[in-house]
C-alpha positions in Angstrom: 143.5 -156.3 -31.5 139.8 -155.1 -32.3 139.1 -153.8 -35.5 137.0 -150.4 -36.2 135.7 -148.7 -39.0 136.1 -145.5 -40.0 133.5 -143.0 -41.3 131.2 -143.5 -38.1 127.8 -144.8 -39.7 128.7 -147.2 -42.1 130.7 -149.5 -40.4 130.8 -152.1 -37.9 133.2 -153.4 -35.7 134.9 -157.0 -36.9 135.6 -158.4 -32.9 138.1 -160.9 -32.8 137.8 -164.2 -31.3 136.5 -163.5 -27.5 139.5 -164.4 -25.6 138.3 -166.2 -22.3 138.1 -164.1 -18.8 141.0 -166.2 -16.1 140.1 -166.3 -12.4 142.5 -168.6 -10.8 143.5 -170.3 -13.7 140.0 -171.3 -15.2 138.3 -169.6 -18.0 135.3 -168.0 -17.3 132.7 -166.4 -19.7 132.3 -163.3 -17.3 130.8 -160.2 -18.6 132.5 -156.8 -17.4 130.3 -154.7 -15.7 131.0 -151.1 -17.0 130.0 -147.0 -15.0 129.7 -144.7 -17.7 130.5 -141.1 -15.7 130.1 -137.6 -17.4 128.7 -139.6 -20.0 127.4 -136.8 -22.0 125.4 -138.6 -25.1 126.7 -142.0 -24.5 129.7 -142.4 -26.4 131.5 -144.8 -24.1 128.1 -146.6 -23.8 128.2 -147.3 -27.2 131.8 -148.7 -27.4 132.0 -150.5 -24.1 129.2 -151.8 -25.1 130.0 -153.5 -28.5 133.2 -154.7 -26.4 130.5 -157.3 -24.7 130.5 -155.2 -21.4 127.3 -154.1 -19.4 126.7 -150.5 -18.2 125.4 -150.8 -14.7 125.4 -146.9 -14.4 125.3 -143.8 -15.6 125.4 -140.0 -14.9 125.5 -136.5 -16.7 124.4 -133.4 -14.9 122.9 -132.1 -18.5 119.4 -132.6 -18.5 119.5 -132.0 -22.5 122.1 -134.7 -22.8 120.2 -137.2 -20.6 117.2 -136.6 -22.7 119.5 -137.9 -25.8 121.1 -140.6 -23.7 117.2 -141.8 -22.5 116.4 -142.1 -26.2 119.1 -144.1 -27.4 120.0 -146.3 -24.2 115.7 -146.4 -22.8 117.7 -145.5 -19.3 118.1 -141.7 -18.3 121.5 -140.8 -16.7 121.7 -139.6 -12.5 122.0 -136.5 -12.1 125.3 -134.4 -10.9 128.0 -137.1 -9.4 127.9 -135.2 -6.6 124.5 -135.3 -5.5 124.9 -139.2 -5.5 126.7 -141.2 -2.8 129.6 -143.7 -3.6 128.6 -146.6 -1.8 125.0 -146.0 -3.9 127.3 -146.4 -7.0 127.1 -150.3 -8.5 129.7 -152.5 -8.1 131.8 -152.7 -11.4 134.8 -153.7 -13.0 135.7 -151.0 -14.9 135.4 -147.7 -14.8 134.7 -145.1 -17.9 134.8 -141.3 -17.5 135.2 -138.5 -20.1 135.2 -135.6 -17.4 134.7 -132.4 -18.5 137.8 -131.0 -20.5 136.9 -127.1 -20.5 138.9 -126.1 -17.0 142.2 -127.7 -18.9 141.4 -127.2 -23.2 143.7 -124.5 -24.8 140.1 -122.6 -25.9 138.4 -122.8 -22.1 141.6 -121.4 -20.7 142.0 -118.3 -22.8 137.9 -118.0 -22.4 138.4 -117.7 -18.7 141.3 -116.3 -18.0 139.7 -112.9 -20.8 136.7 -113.2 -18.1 138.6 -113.4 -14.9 137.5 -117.0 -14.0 139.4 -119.6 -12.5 140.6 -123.0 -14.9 142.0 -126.1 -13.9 141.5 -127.2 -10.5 140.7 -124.0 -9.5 137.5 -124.0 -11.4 135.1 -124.9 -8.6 132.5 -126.3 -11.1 134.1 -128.7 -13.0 137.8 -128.6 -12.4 137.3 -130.7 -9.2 135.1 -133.8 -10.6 138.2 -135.4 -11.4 138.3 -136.2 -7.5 135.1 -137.3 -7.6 136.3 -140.3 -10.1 139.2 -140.6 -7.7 136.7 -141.1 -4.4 134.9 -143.5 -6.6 138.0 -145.5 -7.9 139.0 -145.3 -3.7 136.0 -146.7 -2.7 134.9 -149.4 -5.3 138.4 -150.5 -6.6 137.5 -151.7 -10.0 139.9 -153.8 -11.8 140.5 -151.3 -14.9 139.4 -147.8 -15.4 139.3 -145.4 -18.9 139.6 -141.2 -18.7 139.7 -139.2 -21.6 140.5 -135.7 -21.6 141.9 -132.8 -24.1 145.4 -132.9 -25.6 146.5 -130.2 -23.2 146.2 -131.7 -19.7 149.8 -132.7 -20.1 150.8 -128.9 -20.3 148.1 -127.3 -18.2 149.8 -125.2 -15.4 152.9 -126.0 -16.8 152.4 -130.0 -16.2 151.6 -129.9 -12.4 148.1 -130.8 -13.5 148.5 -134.0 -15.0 151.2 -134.7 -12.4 148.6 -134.6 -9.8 146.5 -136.5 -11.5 149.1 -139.3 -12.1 150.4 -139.3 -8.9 146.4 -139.4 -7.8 145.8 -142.3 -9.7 149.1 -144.6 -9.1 150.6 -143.9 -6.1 147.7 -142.5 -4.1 145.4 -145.3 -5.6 147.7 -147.8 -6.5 146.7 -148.2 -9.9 149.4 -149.1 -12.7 149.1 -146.3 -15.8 149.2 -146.0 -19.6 148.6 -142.8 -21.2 148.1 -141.7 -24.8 147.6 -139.3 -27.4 145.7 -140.4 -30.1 144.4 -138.2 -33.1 140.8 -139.6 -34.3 141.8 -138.8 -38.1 142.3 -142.4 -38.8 138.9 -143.4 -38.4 137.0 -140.2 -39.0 137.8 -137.4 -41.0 138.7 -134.8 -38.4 141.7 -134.2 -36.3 140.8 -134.3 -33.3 143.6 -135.3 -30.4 142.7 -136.9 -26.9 144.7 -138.2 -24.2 143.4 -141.3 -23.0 144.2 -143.0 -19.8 144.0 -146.5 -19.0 144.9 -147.8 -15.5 144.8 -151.4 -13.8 144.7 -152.4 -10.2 146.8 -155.6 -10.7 149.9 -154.6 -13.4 149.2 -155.8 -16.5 150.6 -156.0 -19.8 148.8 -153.7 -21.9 149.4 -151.8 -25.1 147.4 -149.3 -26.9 145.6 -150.1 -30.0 147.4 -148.8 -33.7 145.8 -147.0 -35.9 146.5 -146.3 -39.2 148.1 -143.3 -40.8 145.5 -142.1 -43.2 141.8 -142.0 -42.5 138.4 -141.2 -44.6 137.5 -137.8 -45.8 134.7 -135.6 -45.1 132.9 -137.4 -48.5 132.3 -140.2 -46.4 130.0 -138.6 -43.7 128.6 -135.9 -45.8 124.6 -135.9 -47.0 123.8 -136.0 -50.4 120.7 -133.6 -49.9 121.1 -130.9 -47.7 118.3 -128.2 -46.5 118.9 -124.9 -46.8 119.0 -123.4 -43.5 122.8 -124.7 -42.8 123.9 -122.7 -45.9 125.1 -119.1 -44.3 123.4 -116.1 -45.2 125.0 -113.6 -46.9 125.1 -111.2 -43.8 127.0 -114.2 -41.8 129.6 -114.9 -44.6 130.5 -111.5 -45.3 130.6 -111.1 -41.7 133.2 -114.1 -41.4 135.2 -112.7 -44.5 136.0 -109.7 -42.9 136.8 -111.4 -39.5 138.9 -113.0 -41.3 140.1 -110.7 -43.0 141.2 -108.2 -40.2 142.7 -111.0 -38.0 145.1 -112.1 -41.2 146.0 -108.3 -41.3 146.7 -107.9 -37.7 149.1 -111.3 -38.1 146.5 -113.5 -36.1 144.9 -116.9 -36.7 141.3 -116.2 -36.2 138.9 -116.8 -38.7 137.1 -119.3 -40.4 138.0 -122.7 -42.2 136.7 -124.1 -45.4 136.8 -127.6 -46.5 136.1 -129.8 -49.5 135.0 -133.0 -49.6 137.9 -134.4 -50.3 139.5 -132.9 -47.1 140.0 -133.8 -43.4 137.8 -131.1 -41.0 139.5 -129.2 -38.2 138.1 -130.3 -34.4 134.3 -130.0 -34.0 133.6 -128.0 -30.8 130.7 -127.1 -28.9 131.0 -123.5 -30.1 129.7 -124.7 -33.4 126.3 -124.1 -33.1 127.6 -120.6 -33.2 128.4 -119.7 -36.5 130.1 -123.1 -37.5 133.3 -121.1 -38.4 135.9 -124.1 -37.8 134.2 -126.3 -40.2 132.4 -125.1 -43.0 131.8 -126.6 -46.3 132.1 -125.6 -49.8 129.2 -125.7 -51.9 131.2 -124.3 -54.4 132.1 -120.4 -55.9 128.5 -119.6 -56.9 127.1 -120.6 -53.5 127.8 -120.2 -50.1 129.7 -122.4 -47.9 127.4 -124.2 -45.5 127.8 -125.7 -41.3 127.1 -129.7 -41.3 123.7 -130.9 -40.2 123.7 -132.5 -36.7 123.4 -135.9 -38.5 126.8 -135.3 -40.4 128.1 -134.2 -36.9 127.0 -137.3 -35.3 129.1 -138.9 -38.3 131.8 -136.9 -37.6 131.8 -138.3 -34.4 131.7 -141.6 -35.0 128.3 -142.3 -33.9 126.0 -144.9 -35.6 123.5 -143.6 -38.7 120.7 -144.8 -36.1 121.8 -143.1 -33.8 118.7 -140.4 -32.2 118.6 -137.0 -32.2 116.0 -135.6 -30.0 117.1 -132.2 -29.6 117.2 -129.0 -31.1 120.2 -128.2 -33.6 121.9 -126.0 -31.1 122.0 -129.0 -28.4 123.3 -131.2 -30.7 126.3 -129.6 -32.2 127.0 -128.7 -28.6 126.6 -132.6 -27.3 128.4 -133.6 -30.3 131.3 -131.3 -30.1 131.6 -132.3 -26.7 131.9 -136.2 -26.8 133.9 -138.6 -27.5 134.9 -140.1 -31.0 133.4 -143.9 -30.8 135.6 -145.7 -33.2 138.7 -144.5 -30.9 137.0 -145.3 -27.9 135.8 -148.4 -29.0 139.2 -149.8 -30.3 140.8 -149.3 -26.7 137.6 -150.9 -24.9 138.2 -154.2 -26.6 142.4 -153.6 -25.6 141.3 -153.1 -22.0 138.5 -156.6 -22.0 141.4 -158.2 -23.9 144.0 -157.2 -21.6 141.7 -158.2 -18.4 141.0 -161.4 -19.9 144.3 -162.5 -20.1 146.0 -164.3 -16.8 147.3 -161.3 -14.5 151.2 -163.0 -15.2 150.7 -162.6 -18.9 153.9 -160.7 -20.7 154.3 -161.1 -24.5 156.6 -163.8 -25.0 159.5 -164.3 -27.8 159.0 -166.2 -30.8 161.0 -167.0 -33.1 159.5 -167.4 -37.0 161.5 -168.2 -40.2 162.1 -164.8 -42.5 162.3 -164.8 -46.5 165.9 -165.8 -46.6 165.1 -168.7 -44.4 167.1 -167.5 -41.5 165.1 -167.5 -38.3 164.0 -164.0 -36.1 162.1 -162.9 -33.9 158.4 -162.1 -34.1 157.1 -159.0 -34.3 153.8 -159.6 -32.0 152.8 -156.0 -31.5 149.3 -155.3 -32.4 149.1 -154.8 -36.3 147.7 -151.6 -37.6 144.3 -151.9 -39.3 143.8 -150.0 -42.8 140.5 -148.5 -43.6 139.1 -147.8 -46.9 136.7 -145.0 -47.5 133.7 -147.5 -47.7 134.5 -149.4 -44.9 133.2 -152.7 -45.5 136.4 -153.5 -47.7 138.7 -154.0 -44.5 141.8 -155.7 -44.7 145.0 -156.1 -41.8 148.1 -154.7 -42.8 151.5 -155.5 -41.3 
């Protein structure tokens, strides 16, 4: 099982042992050729990456994203998927794709539905690029692919979403798939939940990675020195207070979220550049509360301290808010190039190991959860 760190920009990944690649029974030292599709700022880059793969493509239809993607990768992204032919596409082995979660989130819903719009499939710009994966999955038959999407595309339209979508995948493309909801607060201090799917052409055994069941808190991404602009005014933070205020009244939800640094934030969006309501931090009762910086956003995120940021403020809390959280990512790349490196018959086998009490029993040979501390250089396995 890979190891990740929590916190985003302080830690680095402990890889275990590479685990040879098997083609008919001989190891081989082949590297996995990774496409990297609505790849937003590159957050699947980075982690397929550090899992020893290679990125033979990439594309984003958001020219601000490829300019943040160009600066960090020296590549700039294709354009829209579907201005690009298939057969153009690189050959690859595995597939990576976090298409675009709006037409299917709880929020994008309720936003289109109050303005008359269509969501889910319906939605004629986006809803429909998940066929677009599945015409490239058709044509190019890699051996593994990874989607991520929003919590919510198991309930969307009552679950006849996702059933399409799993049907789409296994029994209209044959692939064999494992699906997951996992909550990025272990290795970054923000709840954020994702389904992740993971499908292979040949079946395989494969298991999800464990994460622990505490994470790091917001003190471990936040910036000492801050400049003033992210503090609100106090025409915004009245204006929030009595928001607020007249929501809790009227028995609603709405309003905005403080936190400490001792706390774990609510999901970052790519609303936040508006006000930065769902995650705003206390500077205390004399001052007040301010948004993150883009920096502690990228943090947030999971994203490396050198990582760039080439944009403006407003493009990056929207590219942020909109990617993936690399830690999580990363831990299930090095599952998938472990699980493809193993021989295609490979099953977890029973052994048998000697307990306290001398009597023998049977080995627990599930991945083991990894602990992280605050500071994550201090690692350690736990059982």
């Amino acid at each position: 099982m890979s190891q990740v760190s929590s916190a985003g920009d302080r830690g680095q990944v402990l890889q275990d042992e590479a685990l040879p690649a098997i083609q008919n029974g001989h190891s081989t030292s082949k590297q996995f050729r990774f496409i990297d599709l609505f790849c937003g700022i590159g957050g699947f880059r980075i982690a397929f990456d550090r899992a020893g793969c290679r990125c033979v493509f990439s594309s984003d239809w958001n020219e601000q994203a490829q300019t943040t993607y160009e600066a960090n990768f020296g590549e700039r992204p294709h354009g829209d998927i579907h201005s690009i032919a298939v057969k153009d596409i690189p050959e690859h082995d595995i597939l990576c794709a976090g298409f675009p979660c709006q037409p299917f989130s709880i929020a994008g819903v309720s936003k289109k539905l109050s303005l008359g719009r269509k969501h889910g499939f319906e939605d004629k710009e986006q809803g429909n690029l998940f066929f677009s994966i599945a015409e490239i999955l058709d044509f190019h038959q890699p051996d593994a692919f990874v989607l991520e999407n929003v919590k919510n595309l198991t309930s969307h339209d009552k679950g006849k979403t996702f059933k399409v979508i799993h049907d789409t995948l296994t029994r209209g493309l044959g692939y064999h798939v494992f699906f997951d909801v996992i909550d990025a607060q272990s290795v970054v201090p923000q709840h954020r939940e994702r389904i992740f799917l993971v499908g292979f052409k040949i079946k395989r055994s494969f298991e999800f990675p464990l994460f622990p069941e505490t994470g790091p808190k917001l003190d471990t991404i936040l910036q000492e020195e801050v400049a003033d602009k992210y503090t609100l005014t106090d025409h915004l933070w009245q204006y929030l207070q009595n928001y607020a205020a007249k929501h809790r009244a009227a028995g609603n939800g709405f309003g905005y979220s403080l936190f400490t640094k001792r706390d774990v934030a609510r999901t970052l969006s790519a609303r936040y550049f508006k006000d930065g309501s769902e995650i705003l931090i206390s500077q205390g009762a004399r001052k007040n509360p301010r948004r993150l910086t883009p920096r502690e956003c990228a943090s947030l995120m999971g994203y490396p301290c050198d990582f760039k940021i080439p944009v403006s403020d407003t493009q990056a809390y929207r590219q942020f808010g909109n990617s993936v959280v690399v830690p999580v990512v990363e831990a299930i790349a090095y599952e998938v190039v472990r699980t493809l490196r193993q021989p295609v018959d490979y099953r977890p086998g029973l052994v048998l190991t000697m307990n306290d009490s001398g009597e023998m029993e049977e080995a627990d040979l599930r991945p083991k959860k990894i602990s992280y501390s605050a500071r994550p250089r201090k690692m350690k396995r736990t059982k």
